[in-house]
mmCIF file as Biopython writes it, N, C-alpha, C and O atoms, coordinates in Angstrom:
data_model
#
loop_
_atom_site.group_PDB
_atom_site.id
_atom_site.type_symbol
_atom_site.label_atom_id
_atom_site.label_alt_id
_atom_site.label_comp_id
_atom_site.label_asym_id
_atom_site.label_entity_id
_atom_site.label_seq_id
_atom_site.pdbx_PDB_ins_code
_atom_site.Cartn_x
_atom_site.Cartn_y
_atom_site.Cartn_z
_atom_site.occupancy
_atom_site.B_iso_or_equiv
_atom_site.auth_seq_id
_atom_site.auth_asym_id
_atom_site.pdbx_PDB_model_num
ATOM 1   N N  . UNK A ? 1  ? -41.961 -15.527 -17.146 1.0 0.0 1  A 1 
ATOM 2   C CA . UNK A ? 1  ? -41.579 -14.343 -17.883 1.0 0.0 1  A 1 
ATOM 3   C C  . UNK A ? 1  ? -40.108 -14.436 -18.283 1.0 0.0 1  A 1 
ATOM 4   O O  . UNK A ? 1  ? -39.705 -14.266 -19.434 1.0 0.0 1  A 1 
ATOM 5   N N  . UNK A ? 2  ? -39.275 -14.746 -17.134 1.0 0.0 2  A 1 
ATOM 6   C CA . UNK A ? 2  ? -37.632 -15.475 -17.817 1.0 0.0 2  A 1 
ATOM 7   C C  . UNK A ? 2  ? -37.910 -16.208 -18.939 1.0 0.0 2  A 1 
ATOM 8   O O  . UNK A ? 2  ? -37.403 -15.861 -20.006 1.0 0.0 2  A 1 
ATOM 9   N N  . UNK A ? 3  ? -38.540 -17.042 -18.889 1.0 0.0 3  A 1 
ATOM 10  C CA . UNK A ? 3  ? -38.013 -18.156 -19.822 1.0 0.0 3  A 1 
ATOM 11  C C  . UNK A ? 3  ? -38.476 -17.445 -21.322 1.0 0.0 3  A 1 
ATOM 12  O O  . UNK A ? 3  ? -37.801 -17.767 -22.300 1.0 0.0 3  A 1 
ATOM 13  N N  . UNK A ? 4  ? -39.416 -16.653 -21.482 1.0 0.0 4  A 1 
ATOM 14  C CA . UNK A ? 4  ? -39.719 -15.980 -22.713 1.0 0.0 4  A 1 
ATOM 15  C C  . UNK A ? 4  ? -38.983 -14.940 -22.917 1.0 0.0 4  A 1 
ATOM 16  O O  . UNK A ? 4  ? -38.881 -14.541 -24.077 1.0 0.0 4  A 1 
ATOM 17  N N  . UNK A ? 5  ? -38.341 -14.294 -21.925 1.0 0.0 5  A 1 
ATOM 18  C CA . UNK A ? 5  ? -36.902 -13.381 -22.409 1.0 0.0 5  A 1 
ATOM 19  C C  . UNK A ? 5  ? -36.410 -13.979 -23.060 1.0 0.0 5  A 1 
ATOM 20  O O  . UNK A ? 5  ? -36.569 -13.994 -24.280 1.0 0.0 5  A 1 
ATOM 21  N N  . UNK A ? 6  ? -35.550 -14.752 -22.315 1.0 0.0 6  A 1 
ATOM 22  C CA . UNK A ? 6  ? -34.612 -15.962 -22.765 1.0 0.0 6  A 1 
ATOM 23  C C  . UNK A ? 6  ? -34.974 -16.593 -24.059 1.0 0.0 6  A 1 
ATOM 24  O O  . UNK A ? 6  ? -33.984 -16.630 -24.789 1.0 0.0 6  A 1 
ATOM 25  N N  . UNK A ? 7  ? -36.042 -17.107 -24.612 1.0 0.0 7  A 1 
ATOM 26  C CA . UNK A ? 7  ? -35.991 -17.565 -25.707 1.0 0.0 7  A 1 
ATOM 27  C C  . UNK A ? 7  ? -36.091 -16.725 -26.641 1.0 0.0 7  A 1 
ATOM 28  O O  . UNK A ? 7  ? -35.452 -16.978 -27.662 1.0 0.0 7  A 1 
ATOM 29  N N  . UNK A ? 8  ? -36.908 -15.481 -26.597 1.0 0.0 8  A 1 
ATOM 30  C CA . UNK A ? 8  ? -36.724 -14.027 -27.751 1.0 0.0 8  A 1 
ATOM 31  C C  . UNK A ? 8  ? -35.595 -14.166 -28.230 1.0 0.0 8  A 1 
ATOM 32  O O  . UNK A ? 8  ? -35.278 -14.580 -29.345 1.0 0.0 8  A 1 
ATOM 33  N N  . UNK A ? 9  ? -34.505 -13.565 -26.771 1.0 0.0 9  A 1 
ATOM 34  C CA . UNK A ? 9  ? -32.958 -13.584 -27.261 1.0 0.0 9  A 1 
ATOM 35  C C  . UNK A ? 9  ? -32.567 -14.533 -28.022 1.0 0.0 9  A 1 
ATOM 36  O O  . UNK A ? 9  ? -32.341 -14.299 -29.209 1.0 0.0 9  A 1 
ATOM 37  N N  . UNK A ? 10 ? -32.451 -15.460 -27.632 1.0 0.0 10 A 1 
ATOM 38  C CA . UNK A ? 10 ? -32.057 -17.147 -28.213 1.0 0.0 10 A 1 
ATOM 39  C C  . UNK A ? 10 ? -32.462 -16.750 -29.816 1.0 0.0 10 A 1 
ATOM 40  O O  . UNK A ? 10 ? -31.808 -17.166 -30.773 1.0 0.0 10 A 1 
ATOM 41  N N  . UNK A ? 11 ? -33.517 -15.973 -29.926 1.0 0.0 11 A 1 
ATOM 42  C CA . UNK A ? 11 ? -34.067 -16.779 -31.497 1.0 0.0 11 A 1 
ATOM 43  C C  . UNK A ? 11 ? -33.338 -15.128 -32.279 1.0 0.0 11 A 1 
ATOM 44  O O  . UNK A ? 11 ? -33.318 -14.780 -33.460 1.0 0.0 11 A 1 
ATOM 45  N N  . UNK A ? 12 ? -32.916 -14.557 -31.270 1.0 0.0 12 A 1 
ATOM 46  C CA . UNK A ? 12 ? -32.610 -13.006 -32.454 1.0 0.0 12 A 1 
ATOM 47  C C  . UNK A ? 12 ? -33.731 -12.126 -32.023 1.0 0.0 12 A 1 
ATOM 48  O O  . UNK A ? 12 ? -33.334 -11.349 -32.892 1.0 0.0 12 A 1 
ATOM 49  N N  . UNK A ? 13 ? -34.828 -11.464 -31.470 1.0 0.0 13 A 1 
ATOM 50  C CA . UNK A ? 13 ? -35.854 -10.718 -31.596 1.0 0.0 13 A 1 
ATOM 51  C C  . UNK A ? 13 ? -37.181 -11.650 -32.059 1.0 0.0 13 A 1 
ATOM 52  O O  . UNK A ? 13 ? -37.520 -12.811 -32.289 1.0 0.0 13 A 1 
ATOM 53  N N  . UNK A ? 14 ? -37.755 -10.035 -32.017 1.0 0.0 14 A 1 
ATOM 54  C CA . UNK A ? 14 ? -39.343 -10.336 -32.643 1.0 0.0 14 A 1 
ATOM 55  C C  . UNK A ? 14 ? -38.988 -10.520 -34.011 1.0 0.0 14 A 1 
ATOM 56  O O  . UNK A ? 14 ? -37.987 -9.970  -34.471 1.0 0.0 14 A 1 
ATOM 57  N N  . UNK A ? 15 ? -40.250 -11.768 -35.185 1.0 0.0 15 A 1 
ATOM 58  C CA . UNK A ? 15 ? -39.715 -11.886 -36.169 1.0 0.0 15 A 1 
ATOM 59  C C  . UNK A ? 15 ? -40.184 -10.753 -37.333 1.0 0.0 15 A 1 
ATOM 60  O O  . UNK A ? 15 ? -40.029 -10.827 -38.552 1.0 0.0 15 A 1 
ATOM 61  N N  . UNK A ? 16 ? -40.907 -9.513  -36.414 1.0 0.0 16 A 1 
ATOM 62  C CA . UNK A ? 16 ? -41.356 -8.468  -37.625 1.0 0.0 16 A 1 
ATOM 63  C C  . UNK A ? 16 ? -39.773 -7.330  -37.453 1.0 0.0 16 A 1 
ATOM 64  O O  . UNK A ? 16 ? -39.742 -6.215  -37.973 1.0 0.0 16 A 1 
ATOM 65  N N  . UNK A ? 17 ? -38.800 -7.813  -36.781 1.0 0.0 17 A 1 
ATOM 66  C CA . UNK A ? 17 ? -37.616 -6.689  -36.709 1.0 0.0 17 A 1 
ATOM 67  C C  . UNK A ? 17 ? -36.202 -7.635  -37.407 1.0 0.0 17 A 1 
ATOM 68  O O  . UNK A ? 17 ? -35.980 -8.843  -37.486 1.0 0.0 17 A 1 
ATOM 69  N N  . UNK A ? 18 ? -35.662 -6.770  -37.710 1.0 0.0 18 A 1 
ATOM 70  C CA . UNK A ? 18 ? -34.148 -7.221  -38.356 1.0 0.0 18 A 1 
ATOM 71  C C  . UNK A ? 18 ? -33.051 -6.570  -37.443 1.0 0.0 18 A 1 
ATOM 72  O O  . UNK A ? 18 ? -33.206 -5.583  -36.724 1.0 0.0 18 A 1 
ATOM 73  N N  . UNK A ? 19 ? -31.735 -7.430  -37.637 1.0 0.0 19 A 1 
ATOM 74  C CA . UNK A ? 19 ? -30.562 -6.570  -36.574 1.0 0.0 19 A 1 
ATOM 75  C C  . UNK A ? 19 ? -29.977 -5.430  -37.209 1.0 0.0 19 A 1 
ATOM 76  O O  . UNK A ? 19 ? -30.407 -4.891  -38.229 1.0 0.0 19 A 1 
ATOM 77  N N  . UNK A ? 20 ? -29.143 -5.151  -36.659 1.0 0.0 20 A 1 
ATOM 78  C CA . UNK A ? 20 ? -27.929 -4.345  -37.815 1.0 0.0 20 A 1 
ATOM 79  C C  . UNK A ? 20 ? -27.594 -5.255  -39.024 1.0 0.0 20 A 1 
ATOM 80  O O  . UNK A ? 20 ? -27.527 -4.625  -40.079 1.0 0.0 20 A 1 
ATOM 81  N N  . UNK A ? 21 ? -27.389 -6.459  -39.112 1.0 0.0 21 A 1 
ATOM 82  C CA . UNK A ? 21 ? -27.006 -6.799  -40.425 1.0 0.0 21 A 1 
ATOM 83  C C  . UNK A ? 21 ? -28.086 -7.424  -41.122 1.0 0.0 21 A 1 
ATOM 84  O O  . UNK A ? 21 ? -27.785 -8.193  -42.035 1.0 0.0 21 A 1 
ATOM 85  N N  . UNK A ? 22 ? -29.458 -7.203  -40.816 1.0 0.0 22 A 1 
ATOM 86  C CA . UNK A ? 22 ? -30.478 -7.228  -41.673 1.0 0.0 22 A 1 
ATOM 87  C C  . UNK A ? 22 ? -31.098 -8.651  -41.630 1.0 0.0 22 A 1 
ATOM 88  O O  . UNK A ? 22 ? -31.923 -9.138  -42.403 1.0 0.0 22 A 1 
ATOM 89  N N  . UNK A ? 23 ? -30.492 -9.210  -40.518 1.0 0.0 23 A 1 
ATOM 90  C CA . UNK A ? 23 ? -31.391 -10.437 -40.211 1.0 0.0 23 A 1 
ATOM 91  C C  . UNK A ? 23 ? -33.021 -10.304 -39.573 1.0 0.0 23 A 1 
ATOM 92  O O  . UNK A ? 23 ? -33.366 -9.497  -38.709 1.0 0.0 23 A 1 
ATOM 93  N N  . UNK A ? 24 ? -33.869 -11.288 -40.227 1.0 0.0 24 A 1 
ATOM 94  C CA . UNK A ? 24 ? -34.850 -10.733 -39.419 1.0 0.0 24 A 1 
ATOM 95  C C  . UNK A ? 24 ? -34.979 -11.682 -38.091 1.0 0.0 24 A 1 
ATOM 96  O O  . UNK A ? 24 ? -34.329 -12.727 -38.132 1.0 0.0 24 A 1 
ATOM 97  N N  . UNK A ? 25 ? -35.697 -11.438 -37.005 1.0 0.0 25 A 1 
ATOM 98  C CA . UNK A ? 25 ? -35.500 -11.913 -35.818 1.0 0.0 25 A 1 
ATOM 99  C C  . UNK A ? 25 ? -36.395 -13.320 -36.001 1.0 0.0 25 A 1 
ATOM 100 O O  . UNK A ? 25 ? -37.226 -13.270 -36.908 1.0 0.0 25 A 1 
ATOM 101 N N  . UNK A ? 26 ? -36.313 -14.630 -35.204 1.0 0.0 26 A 1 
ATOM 102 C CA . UNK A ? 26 ? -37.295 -15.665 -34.840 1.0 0.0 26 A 1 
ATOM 103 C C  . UNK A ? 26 ? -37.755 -16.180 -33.988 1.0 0.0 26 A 1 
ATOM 104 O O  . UNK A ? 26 ? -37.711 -17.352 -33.617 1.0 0.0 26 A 1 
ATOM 105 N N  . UNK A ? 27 ? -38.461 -14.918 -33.440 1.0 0.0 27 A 1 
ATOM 106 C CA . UNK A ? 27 ? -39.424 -15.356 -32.584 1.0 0.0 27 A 1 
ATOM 107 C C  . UNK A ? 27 ? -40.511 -14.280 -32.815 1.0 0.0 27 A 1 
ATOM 108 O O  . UNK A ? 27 ? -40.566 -13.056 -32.926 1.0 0.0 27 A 1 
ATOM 109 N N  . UNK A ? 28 ? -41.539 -15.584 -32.837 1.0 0.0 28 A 1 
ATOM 110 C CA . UNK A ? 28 ? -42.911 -15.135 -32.928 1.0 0.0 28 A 1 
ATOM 111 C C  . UNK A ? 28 ? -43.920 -15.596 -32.157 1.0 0.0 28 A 1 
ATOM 112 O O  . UNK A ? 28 ? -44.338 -16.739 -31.972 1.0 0.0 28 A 1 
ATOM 113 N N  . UNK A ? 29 ? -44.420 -14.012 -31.520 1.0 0.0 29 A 1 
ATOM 114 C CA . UNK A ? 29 ? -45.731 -13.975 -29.867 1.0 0.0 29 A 1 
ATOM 115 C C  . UNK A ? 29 ? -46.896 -14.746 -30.121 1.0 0.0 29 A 1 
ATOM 116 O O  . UNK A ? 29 ? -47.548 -14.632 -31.159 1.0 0.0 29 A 1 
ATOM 117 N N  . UNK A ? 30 ? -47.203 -15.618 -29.089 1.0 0.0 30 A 1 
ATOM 118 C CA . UNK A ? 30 ? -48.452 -16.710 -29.195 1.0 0.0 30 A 1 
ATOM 119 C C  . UNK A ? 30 ? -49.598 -15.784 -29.203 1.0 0.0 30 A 1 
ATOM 120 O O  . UNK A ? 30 ? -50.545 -15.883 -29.982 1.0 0.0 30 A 1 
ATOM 121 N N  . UNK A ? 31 ? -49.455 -14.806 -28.222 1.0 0.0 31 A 1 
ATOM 122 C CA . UNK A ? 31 ? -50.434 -13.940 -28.176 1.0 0.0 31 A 1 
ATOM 123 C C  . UNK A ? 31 ? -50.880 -12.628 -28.765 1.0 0.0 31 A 1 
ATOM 124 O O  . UNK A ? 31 ? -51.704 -12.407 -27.878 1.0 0.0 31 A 1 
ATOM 125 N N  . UNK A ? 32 ? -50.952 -11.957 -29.273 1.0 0.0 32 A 1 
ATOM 126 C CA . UNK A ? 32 ? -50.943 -9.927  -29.248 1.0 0.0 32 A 1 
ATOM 127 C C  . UNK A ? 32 ? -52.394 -9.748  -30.045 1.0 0.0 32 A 1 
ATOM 128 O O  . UNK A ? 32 ? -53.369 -10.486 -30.185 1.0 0.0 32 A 1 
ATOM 129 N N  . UNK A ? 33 ? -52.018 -8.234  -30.555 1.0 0.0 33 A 1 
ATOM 130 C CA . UNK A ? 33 ? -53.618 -7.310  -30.774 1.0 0.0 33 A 1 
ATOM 131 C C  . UNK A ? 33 ? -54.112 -8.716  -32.055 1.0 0.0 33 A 1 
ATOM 132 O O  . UNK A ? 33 ? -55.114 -9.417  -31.915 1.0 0.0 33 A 1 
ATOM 133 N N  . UNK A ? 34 ? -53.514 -8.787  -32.758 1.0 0.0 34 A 1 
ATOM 134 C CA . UNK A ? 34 ? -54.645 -10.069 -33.779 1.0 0.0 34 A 1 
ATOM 135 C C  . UNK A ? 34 ? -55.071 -10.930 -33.417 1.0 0.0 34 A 1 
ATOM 136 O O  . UNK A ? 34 ? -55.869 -11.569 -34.102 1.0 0.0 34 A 1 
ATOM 137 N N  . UNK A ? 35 ? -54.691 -11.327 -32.107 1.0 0.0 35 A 1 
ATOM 138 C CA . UNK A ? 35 ? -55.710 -12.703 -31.433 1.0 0.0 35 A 1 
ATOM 139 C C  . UNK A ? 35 ? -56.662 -11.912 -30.064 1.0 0.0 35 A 1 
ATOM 140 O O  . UNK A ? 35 ? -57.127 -12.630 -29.178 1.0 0.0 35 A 1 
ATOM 141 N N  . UNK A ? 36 ? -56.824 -10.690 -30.045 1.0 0.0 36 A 1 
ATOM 142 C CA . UNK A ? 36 ? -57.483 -10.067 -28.970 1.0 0.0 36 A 1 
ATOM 143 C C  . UNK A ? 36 ? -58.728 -10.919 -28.754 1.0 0.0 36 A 1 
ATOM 144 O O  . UNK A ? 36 ? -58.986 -11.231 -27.591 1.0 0.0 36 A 1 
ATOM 145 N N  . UNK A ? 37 ? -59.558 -11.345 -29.765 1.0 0.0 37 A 1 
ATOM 146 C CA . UNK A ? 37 ? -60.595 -11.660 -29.774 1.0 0.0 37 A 1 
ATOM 147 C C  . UNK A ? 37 ? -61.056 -12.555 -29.796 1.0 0.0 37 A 1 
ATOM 148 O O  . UNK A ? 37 ? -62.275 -12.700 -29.896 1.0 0.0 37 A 1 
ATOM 149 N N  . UNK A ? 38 ? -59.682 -14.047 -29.649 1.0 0.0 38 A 1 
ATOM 150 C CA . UNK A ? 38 ? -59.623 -15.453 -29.313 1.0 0.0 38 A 1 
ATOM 151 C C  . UNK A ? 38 ? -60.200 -15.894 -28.052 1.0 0.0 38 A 1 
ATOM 152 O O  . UNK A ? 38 ? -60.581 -14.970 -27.333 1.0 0.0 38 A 1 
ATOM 153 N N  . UNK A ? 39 ? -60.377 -17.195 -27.555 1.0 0.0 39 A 1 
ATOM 154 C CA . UNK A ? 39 ? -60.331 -17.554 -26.929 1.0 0.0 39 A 1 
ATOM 155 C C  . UNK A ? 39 ? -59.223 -18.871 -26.655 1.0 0.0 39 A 1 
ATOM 156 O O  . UNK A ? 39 ? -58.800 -19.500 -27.625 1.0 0.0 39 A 1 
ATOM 157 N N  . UNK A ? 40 ? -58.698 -19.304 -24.922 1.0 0.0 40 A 1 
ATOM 158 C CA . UNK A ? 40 ? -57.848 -19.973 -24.967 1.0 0.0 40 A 1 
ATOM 159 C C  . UNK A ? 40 ? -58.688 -21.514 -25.340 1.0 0.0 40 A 1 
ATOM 160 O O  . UNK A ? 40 ? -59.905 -21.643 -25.204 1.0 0.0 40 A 1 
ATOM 161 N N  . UNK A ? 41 ? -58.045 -22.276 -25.680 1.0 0.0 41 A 1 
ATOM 162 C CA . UNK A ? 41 ? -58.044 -24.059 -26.276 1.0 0.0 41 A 1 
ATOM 163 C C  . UNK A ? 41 ? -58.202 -24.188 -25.386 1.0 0.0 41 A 1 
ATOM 164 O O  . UNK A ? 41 ? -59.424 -24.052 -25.451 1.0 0.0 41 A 1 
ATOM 165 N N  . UNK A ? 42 ? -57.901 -24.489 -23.725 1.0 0.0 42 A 1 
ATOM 166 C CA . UNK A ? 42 ? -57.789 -25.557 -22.855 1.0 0.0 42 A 1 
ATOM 167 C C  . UNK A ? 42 ? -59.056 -24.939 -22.045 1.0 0.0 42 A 1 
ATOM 168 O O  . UNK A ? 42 ? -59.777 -25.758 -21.475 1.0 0.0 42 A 1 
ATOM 169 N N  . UNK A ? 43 ? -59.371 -23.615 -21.953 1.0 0.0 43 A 1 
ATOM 170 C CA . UNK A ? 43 ? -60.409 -23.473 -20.716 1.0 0.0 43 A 1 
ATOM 171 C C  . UNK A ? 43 ? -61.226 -22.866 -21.560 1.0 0.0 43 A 1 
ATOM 172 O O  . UNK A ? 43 ? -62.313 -23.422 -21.404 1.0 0.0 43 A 1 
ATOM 173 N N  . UNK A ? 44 ? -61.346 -21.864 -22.540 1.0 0.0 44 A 1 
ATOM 174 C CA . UNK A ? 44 ? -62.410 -21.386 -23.427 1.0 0.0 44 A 1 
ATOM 175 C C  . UNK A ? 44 ? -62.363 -19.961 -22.823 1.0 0.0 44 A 1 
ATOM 176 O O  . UNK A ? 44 ? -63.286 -19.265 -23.247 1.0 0.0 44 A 1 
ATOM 177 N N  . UNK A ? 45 ? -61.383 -19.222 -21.784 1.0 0.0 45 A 1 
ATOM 178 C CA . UNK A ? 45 ? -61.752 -18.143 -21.655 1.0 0.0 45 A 1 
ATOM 179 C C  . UNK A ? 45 ? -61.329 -17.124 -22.483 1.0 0.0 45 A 1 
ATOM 180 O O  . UNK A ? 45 ? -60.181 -17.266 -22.906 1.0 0.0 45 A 1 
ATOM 181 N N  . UNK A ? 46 ? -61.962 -16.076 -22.857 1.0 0.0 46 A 1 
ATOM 182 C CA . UNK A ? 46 ? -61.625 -14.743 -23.664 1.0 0.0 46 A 1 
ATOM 183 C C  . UNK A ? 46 ? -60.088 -13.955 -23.371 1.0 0.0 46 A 1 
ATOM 184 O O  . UNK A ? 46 ? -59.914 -13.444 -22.265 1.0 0.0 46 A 1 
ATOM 185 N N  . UNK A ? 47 ? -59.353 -13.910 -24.075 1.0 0.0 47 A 1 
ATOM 186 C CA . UNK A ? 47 ? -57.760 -13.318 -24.667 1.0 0.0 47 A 1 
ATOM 187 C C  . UNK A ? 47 ? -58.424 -11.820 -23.840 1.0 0.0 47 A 1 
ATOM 188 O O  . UNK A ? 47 ? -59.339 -11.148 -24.316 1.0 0.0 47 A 1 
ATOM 189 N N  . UNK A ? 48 ? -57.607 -11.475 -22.319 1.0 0.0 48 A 1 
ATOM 190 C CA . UNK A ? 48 ? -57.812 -10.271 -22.011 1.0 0.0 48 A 1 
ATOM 191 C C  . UNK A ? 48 ? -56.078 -9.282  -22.022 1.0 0.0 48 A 1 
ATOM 192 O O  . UNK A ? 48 ? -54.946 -9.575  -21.638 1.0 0.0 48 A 1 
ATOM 193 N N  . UNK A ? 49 ? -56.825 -7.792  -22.813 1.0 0.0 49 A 1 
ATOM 194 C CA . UNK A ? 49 ? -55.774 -7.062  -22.856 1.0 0.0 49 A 1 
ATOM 195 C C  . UNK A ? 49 ? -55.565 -6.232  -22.137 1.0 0.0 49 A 1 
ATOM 196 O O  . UNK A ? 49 ? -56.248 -5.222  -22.307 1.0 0.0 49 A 1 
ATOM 197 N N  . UNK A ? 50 ? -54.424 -6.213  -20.852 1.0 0.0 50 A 1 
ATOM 198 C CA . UNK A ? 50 ? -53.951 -5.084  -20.071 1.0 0.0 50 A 1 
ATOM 199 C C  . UNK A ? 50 ? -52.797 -4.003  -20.540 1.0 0.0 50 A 1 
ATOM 200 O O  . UNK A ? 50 ? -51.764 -4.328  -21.125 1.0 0.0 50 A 1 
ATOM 201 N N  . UNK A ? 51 ? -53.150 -2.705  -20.188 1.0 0.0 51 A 1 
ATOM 202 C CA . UNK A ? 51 ? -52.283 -1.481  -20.289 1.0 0.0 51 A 1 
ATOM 203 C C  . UNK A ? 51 ? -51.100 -1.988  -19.189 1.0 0.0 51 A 1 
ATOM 204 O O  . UNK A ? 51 ? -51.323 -2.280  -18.014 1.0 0.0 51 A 1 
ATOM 205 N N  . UNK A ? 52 ? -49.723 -2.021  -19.900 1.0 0.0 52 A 1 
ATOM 206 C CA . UNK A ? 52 ? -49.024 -1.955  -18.261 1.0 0.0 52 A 1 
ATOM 207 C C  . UNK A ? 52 ? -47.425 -1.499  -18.913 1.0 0.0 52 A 1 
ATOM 208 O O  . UNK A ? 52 ? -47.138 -1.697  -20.093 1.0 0.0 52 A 1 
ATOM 209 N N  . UNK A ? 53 ? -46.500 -0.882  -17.946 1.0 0.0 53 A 1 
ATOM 210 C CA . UNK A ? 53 ? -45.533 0.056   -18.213 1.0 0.0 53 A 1 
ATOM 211 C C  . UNK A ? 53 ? -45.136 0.537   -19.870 1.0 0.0 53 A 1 
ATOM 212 O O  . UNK A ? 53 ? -44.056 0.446   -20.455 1.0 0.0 53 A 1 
ATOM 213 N N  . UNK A ? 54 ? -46.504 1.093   -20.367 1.0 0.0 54 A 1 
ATOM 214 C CA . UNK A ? 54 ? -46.160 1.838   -21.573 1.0 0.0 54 A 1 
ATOM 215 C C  . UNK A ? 54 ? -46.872 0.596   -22.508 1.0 0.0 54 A 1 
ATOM 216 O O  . UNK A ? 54 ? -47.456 1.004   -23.512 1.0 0.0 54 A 1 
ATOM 217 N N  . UNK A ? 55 ? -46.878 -0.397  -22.352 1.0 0.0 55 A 1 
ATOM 218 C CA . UNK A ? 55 ? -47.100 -1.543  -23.378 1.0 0.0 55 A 1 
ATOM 219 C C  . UNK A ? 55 ? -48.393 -2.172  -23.392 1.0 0.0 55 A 1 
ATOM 220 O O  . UNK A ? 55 ? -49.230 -1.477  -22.818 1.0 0.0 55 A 1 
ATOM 221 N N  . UNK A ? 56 ? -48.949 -3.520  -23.968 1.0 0.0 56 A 1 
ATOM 222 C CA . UNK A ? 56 ? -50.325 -4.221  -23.900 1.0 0.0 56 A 1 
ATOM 223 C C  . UNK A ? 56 ? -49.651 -5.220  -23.617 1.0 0.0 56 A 1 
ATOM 224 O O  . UNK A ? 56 ? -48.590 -5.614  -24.101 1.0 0.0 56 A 1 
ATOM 225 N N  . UNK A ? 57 ? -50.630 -5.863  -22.375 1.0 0.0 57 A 1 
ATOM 226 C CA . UNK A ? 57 ? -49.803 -7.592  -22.178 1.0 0.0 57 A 1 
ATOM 227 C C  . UNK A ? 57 ? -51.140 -8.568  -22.467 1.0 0.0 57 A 1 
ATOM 228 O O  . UNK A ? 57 ? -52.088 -8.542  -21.683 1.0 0.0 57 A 1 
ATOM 229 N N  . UNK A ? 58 ? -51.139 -9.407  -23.624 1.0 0.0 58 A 1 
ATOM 230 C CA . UNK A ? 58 ? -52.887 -10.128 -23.735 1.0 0.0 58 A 1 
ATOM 231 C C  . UNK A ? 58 ? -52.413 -11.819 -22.748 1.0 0.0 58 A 1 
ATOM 232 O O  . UNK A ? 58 ? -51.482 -12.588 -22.991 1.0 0.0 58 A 1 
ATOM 233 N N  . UNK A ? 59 ? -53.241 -11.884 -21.891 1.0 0.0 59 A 1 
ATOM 234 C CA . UNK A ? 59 ? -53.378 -12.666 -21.335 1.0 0.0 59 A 1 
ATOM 235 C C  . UNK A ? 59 ? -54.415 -13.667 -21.274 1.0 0.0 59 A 1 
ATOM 236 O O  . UNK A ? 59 ? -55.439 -13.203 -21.776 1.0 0.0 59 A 1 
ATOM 237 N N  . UNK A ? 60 ? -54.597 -15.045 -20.797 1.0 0.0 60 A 1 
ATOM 238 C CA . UNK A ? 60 ? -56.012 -16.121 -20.621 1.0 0.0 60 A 1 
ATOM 239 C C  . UNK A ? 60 ? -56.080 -15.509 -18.980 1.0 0.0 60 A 1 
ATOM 240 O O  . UNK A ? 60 ? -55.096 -15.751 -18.281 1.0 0.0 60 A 1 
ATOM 241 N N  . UNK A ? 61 ? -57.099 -14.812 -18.434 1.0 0.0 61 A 1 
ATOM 242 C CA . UNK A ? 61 ? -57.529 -14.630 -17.405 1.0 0.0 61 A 1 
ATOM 243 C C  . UNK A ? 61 ? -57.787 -15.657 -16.517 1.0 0.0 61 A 1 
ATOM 244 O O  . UNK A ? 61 ? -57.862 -15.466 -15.304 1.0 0.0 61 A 1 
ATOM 245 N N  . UNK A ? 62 ? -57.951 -16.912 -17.129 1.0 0.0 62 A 1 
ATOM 246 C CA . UNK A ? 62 ? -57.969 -18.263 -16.123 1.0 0.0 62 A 1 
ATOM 247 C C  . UNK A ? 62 ? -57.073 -19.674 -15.909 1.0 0.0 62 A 1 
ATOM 248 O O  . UNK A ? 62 ? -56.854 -20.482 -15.006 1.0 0.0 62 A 1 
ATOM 249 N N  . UNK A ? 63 ? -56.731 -19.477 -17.176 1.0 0.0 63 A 1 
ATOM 250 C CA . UNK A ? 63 ? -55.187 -20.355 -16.557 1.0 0.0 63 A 1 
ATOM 251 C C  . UNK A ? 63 ? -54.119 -20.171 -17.358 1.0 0.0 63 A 1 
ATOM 252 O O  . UNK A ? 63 ? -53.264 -21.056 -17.372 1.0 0.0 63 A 1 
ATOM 253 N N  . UNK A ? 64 ? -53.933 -18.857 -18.273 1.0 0.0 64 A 1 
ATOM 254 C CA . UNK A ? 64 ? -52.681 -18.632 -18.836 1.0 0.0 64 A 1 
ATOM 255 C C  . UNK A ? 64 ? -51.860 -19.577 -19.098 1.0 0.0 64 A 1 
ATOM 256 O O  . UNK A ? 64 ? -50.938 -20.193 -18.562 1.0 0.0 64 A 1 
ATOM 257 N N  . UNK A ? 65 ? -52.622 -19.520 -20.383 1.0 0.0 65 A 1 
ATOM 258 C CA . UNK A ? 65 ? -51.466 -20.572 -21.469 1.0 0.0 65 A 1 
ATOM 259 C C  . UNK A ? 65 ? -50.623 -19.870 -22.164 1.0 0.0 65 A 1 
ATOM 260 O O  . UNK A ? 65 ? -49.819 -20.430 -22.909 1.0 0.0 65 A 1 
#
C-alpha cells in the first residue's frame, strides 16, 4: 500500500484530476469500477469490490495482483 502512495505522489495524482496550475495528474489505477467485472491474468479469479473507510477497494481475492 506504501509503495502505491508513493508512486501516485511521484506521478502528480490520479490522471482524471489537475493541480492548482492545471496539470493533469499521472497516475493511472490498474484496478476500479470499469474493470469490476474482470478477471485477474495469472489465477483467473473475479475483480472483488469492498466498501471500506468511505471508499471501494477492487481487489484479486486470490493472489492480488
Amino acid at each position: 500500500m506504501k509503495d502505491i502512495v508513493e508512486e501516485r505522489l511521484r506521478l502528480g495524482g490520479k490522471d482524471e484530476f489537475v493541480d492548482l496550475h492545471g496539470k493533469r495528474g499521472g497516475y493511472s489505477p490498474r484496478m476500479g469500477p470499469n474493470m469490476n467485472r474482470g478477471v485477474c491474468p495469472l489465477c483467473g479469479s473475479k475483480i472483488e469490490e469492498i466498501k471500506h473507510g468511505g471508499g471501494t477497494v477492487y481487489l484479486y481475492p486470490v493472489c492480488q495482483v
